[in-house]
Backbone as a chain_set.jsonl record, in Angstrom:
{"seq": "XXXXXXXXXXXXXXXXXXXXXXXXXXXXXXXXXXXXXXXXXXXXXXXXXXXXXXXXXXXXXXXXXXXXXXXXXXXXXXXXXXXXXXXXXXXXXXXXXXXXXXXXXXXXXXXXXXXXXXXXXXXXXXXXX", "coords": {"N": [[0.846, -1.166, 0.0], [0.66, 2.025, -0.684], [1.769, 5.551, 0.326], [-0.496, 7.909, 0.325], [-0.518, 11.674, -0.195], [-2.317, 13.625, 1.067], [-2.852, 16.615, 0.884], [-2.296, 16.218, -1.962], [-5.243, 15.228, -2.872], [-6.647, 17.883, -2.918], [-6.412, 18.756, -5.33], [-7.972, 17.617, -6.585], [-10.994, 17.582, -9.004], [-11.941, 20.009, -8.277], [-14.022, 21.601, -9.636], [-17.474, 22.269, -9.903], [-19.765, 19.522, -10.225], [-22.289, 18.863, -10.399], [-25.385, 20.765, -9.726], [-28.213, 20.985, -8.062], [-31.21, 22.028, -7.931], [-34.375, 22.596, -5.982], [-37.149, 22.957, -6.595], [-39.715, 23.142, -5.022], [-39.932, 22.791, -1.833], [-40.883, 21.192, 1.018], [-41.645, 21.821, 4.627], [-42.503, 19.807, 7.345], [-43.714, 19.193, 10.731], [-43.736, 16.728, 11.911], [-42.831, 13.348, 10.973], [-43.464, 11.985, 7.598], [-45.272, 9.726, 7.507], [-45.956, 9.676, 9.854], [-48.673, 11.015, 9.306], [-52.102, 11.271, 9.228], [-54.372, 9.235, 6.537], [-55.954, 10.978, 5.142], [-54.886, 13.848, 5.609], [-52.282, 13.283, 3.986], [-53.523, 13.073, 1.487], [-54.271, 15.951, 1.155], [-52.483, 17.194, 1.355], [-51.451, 16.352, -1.333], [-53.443, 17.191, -2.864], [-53.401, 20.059, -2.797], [-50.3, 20.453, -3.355], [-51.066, 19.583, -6.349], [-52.67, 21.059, -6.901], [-51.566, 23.793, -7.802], [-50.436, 22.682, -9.803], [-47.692, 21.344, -9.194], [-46.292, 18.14, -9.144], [-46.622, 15.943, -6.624], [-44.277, 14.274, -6.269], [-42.023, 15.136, -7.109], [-41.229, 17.259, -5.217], [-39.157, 17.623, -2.379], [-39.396, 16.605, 1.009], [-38.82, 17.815, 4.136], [-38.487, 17.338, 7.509], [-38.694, 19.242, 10.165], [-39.092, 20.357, 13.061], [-38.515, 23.253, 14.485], [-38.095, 25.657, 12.434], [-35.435, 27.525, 10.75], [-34.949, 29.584, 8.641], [-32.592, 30.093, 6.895], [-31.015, 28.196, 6.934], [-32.088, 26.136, 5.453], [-31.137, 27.417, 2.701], [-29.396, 25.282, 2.001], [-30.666, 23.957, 0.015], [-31.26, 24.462, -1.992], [-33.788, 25.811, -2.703], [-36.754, 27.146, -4.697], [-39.036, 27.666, -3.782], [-40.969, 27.295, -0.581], [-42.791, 25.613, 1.372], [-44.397, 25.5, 5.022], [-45.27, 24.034, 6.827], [-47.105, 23.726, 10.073], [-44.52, 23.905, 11.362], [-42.396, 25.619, 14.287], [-41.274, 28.729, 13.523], [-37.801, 30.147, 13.348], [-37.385, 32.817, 12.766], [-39.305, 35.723, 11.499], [-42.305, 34.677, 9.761], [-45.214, 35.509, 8.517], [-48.601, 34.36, 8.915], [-49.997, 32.584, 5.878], [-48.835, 34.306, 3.906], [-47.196, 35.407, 1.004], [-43.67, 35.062, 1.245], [-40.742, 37.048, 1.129], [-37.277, 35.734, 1.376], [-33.988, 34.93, 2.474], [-33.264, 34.092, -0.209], [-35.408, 33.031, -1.684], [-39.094, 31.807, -1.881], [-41.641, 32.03, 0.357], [-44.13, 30.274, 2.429], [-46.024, 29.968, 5.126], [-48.473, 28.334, 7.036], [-50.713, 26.647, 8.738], [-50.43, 22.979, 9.991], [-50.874, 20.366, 8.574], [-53.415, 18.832, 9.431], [-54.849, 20.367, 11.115], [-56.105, 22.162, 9.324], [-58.562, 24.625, 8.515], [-61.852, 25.138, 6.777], [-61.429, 28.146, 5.916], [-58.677, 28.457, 6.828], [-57.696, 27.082, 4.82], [-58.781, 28.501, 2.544], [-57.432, 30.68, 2.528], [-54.71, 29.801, 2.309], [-55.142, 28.905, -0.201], [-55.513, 31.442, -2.006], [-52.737, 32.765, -1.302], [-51.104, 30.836, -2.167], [-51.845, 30.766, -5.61], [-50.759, 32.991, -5.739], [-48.688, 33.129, -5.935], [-47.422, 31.098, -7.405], [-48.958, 31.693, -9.328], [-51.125, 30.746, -10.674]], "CA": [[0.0, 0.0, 0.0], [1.666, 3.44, -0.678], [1.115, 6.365, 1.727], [-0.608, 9.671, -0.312], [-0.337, 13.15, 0.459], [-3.953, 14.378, 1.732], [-2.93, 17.991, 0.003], [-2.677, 15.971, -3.256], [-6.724, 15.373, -3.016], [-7.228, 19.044, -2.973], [-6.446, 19.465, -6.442], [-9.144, 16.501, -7.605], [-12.52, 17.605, -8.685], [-12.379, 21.549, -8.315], [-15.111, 22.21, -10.083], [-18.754, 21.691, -9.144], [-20.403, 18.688, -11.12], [-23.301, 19.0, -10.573], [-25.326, 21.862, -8.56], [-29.379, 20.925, -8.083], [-32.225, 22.925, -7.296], [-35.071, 22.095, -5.919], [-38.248, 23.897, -6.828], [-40.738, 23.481, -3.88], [-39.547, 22.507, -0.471], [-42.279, 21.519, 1.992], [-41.574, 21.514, 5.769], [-42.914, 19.339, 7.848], [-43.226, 19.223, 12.05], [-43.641, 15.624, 12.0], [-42.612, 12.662, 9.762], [-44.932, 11.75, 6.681], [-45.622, 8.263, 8.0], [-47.585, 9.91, 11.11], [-49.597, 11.826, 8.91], [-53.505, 9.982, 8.565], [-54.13, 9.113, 4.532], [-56.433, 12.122, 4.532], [-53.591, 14.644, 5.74], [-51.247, 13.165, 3.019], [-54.429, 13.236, 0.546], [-54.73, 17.016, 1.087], [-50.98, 17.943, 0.88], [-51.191, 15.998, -2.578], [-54.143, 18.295, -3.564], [-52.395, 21.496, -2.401], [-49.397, 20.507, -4.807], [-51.506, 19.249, -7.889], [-53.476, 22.427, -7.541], [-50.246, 24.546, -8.09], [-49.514, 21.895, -11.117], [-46.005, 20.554, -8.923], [-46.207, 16.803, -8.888], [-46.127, 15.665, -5.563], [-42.967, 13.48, -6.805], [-40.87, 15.989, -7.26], [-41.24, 17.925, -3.723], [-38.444, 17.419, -1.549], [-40.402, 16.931, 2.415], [-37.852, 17.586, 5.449], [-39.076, 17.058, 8.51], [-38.064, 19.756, 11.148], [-40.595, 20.996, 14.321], [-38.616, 24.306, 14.142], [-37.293, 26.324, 11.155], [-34.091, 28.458, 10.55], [-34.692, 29.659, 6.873], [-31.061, 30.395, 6.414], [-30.271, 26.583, 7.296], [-32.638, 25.872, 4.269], [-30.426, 27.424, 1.712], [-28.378, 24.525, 1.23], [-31.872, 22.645, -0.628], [-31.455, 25.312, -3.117], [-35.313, 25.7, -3.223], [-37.653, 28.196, -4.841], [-40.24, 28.277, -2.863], [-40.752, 26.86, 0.95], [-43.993, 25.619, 2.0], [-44.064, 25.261, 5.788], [-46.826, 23.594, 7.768], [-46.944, 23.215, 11.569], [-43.62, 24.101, 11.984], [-42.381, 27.036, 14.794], [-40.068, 29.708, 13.145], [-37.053, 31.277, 14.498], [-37.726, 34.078, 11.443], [-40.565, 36.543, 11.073], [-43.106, 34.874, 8.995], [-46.281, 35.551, 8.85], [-49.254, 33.075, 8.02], [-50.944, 32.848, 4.681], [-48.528, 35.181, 2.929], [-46.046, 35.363, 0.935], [-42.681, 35.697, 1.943], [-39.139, 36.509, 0.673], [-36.41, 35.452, 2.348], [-32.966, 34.02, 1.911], [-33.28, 34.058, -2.134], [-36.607, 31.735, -1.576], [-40.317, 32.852, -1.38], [-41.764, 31.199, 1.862], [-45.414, 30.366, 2.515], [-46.215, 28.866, 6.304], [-49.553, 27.59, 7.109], [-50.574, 25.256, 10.529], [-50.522, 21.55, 10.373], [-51.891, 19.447, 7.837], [-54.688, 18.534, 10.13], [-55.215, 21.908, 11.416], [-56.479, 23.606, 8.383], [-60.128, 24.617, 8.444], [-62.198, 25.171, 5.573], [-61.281, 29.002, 5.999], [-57.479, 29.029, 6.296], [-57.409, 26.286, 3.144], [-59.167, 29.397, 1.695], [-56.46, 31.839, 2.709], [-53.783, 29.163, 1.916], [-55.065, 28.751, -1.942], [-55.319, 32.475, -2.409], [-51.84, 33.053, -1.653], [-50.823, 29.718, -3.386], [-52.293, 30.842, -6.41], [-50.498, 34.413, -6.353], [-46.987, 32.128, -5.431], [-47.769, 29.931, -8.114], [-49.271, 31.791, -10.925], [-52.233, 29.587, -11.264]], "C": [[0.895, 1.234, 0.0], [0.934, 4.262, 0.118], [0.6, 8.002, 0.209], [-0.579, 10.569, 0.298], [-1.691, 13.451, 0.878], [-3.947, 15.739, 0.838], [-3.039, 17.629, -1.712], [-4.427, 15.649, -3.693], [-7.405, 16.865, -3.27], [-7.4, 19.553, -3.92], [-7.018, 18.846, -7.343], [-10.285, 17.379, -7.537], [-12.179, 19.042, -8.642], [-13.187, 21.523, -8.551], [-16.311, 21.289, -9.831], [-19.403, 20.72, -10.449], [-21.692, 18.751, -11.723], [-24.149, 20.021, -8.617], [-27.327, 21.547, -9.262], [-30.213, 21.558, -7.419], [-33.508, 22.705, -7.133], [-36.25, 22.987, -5.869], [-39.387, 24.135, -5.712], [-39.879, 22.353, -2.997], [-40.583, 22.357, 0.476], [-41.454, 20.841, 3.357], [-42.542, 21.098, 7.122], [-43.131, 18.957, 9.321], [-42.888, 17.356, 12.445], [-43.239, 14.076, 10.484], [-43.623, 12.186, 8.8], [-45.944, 10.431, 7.091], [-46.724, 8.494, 9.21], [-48.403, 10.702, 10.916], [-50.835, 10.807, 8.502], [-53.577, 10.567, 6.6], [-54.794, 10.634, 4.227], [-55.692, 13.526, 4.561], [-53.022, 14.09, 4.471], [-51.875, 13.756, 1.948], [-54.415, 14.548, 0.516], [-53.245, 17.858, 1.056], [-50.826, 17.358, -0.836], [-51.911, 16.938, -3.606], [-53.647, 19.627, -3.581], [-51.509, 21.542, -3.371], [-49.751, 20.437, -5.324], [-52.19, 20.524, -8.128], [-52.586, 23.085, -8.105], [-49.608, 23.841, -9.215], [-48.15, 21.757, -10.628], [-46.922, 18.756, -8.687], [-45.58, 16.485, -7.395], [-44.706, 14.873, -5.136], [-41.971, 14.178, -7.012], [-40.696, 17.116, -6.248], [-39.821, 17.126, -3.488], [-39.412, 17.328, 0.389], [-39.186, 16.739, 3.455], [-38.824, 18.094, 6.458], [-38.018, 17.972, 10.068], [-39.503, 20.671, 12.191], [-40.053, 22.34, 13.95], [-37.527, 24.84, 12.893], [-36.245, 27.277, 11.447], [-34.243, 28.688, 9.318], [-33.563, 29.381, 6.395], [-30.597, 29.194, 6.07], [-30.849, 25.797, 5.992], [-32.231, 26.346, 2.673], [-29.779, 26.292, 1.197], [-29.187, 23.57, 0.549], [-31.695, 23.928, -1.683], [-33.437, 25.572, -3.947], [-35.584, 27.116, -3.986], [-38.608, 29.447, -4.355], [-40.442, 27.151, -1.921], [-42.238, 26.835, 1.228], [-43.894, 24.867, 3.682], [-45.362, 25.266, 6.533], [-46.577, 22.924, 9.006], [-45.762, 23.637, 11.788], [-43.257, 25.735, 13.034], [-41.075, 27.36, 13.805], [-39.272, 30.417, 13.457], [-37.591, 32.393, 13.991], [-39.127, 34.734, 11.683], [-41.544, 36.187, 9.928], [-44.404, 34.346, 9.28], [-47.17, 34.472, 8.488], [-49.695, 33.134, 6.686], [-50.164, 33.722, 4.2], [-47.214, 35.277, 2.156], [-44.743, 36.213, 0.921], [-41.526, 35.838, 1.254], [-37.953, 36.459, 1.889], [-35.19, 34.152, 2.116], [-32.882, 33.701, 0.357], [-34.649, 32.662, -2.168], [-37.681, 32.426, -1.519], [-41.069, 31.734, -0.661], [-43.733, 31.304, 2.132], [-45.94, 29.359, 4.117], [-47.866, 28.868, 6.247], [-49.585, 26.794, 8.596], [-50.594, 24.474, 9.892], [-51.127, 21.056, 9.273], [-53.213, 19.373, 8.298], [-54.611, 19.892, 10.905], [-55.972, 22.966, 10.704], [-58.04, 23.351, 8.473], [-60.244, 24.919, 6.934], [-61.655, 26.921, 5.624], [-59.693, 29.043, 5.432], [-57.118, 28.253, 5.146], [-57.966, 27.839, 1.537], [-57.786, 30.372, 1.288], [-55.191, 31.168, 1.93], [-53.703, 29.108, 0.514], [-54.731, 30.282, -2.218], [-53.731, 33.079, -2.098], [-50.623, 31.735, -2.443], [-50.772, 30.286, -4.9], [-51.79, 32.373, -6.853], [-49.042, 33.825, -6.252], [-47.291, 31.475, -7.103], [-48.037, 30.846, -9.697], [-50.661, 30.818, -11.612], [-53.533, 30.48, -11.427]], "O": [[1.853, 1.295, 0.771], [-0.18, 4.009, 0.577], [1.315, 8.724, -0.486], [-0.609, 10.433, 1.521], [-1.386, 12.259, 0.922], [-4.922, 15.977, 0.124], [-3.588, 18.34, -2.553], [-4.774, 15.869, -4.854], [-8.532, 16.984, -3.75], [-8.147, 20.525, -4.036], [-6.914, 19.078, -8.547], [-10.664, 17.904, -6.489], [-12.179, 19.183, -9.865], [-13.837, 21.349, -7.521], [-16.31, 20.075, -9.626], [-19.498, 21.219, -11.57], [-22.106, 18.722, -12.882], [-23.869, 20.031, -7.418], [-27.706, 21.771, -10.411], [-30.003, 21.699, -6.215], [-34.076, 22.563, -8.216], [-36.248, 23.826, -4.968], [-39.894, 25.247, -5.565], [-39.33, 21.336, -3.42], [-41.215, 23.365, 0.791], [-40.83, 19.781, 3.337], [-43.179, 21.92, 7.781], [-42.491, 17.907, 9.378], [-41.957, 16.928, 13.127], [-43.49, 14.145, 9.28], [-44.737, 11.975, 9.278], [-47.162, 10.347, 6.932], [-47.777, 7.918, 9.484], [-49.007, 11.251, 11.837], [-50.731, 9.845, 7.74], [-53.19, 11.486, 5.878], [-54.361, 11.374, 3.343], [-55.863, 14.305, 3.623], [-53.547, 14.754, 3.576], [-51.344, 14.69, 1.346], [-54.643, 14.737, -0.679], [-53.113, 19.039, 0.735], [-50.057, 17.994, -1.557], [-51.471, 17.373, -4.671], [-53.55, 20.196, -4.668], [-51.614, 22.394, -4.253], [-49.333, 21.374, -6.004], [-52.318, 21.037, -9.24], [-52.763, 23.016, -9.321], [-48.5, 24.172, -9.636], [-47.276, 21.999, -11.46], [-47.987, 18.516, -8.118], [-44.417, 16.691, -7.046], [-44.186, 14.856, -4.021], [-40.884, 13.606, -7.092], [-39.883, 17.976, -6.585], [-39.424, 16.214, -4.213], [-40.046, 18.337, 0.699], [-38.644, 15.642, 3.591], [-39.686, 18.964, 6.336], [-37.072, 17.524, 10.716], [-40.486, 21.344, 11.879], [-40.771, 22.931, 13.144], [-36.412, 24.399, 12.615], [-36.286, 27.828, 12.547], [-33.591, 27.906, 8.625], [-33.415, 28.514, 5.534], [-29.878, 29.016, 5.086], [-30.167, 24.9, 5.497], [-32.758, 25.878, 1.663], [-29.569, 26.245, -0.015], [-28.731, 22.44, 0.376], [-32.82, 24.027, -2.173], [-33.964, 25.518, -5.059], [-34.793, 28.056, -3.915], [-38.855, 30.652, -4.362], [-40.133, 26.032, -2.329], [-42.883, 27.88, 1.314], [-43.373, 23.753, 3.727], [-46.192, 26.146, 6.762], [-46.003, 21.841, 9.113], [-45.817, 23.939, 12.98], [-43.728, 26.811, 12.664], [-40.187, 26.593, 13.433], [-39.651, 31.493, 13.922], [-38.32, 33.043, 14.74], [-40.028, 34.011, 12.108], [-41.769, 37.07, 9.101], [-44.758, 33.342, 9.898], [-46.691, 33.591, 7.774], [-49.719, 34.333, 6.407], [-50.991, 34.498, 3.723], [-46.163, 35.213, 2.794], [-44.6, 37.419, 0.718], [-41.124, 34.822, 0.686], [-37.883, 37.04, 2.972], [-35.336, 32.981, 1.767], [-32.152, 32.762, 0.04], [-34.549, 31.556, -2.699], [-37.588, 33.602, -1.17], [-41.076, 30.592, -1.121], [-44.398, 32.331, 1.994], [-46.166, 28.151, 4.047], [-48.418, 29.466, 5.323], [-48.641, 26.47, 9.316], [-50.81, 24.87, 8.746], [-52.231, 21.574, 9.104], [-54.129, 19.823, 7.611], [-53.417, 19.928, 11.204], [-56.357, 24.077, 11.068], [-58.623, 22.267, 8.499], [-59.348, 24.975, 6.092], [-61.058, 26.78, 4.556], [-59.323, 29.398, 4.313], [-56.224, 28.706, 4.431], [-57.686, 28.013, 0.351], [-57.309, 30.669, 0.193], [-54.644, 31.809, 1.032], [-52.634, 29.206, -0.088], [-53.607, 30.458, -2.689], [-53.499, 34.049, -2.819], [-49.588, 31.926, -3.081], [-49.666, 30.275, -5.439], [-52.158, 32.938, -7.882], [-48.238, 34.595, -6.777], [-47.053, 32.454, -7.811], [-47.487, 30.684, -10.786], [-50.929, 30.413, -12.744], [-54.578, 29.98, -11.844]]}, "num_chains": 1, "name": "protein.A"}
């Protein structure tokens, strides 16, 4: 076995290969698995309304948020349900922040027929739909 230098690795690879971005980001307080089918069912409608394929979300699972800490998902746009926020954002509206535009909401199972109202109408100004 020969011994390498460690400083000779530094000069493999420079350049970035590949650099991915992920278009919607949804944050989650709890994991998807302890969400009931009709919770999942109504985060699937939420995306298909907005025409994203629920398949192509990214879902991290954090109780509280740090936007900043969410840069490194290179998202778009940040949908955040149930979770607390260190950050200033408000409900139902949208937000910029960190090169992202940010939309919180309560809980899956939390939403009444009201704030699902509030939630589409700024969906739908996020979105373009």
């Amino acid at each position: 076995m020969t011994n390498l230098d460690p400083a000779a690795f530094s000069h493999l690879y420079q350049e970035e290969l590949y650099v991915f971005s992920n278009p919607v980001l949804v944050i989650l307080p709890k994991p998807w698995e302890r969400y009931g089918r009709a919770e999942q069912m109504l985060l699937e409608k939420i995306l298909t309304s907005v025409k994203i394929d629920p398949d192509s979300v990214q879902i991290v699972v954090q109780s509280t948020v740090q936007l900043e800490t969410l840069k490194i998902f290179s998202p778009s746009r940040v949908l955040i349900f149930g979770c607390d926020i260190s950050d200033d954002v408000p409900f139902y509206k949208e937000t910029a922040a960190q090169g992202f535009t940010v939309i919180r909401a309560e809980d899956l199972g939390l939403l009444d027929e009201q704030k699902k109202k509030n939630l589409w109408l700024t969906l739908r100004q996020v979105f373009g739909v």
